[in-house]
N, C-alpha and C positions, 0 to 999 in steps of 0.2 A: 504494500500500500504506500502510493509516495506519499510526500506531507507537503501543503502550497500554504506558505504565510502571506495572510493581509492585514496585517495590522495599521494602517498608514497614521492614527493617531501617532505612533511610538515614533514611526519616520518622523513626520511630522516636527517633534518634539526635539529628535536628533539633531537633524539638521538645523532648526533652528537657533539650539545652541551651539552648535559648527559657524553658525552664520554669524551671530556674534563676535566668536573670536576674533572674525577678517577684520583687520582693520586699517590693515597697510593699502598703500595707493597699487600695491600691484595686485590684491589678496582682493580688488571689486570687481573683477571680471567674474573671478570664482565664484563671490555672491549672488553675483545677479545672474547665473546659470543656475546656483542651485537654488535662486528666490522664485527661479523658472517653473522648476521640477516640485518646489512646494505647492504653486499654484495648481500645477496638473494634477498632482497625489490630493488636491483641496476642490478639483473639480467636480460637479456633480455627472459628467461622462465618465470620467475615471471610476467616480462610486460604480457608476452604474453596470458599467464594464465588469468591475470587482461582483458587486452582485450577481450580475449574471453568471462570469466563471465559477464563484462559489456554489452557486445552486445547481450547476451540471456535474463538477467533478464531485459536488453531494449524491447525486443521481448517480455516477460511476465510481460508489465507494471509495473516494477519497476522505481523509481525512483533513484536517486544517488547526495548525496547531504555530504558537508566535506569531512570526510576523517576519514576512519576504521583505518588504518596505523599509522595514528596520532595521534587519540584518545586512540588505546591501548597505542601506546607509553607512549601516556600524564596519562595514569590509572597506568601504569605501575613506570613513572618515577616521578609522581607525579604532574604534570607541569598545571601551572595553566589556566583554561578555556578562551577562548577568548568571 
């Protein structure tokens, strides 16, 4: 049984304090790509998307367990494992 996380509150929440840190003039590009991908993971297409793939791989016995959204972030921004 594979496992798909969608937690996007926890991304969310990651990245935001990633986003905080940037504070240098070269560290705003980085921002505002990932003030991008906040938006999207905040969209309600994105939810909706999320919703749909959860209630099919629930029809094709998946399970869903953490959160994809957050662990890439956490891979991404380094952030250490709970």
């Amino acid at each position: 049984v594979g496992l798909f996380f969608l937690d996007t509150d926890r991304a969310l929440v990651l990245l935001e304090e990633y986003c905080k840190k940037l504070r240098k003039p070269e560290e705003q590009q980085l921002k505002k790509a990932i003030r991008k991908v906040m938006g999207i993971f905040k969209s309600s297409l994105f939810q909706a998307l999320l919703g749909s793939f959860k209630k099919k791989a629930t029809r094709h016995g998946t399970t869903f367990h953490t959160s994809l959204p957050a662990t890439l972030a956490c891979d991404v921004l380094g952030c250490p494992k709970d």
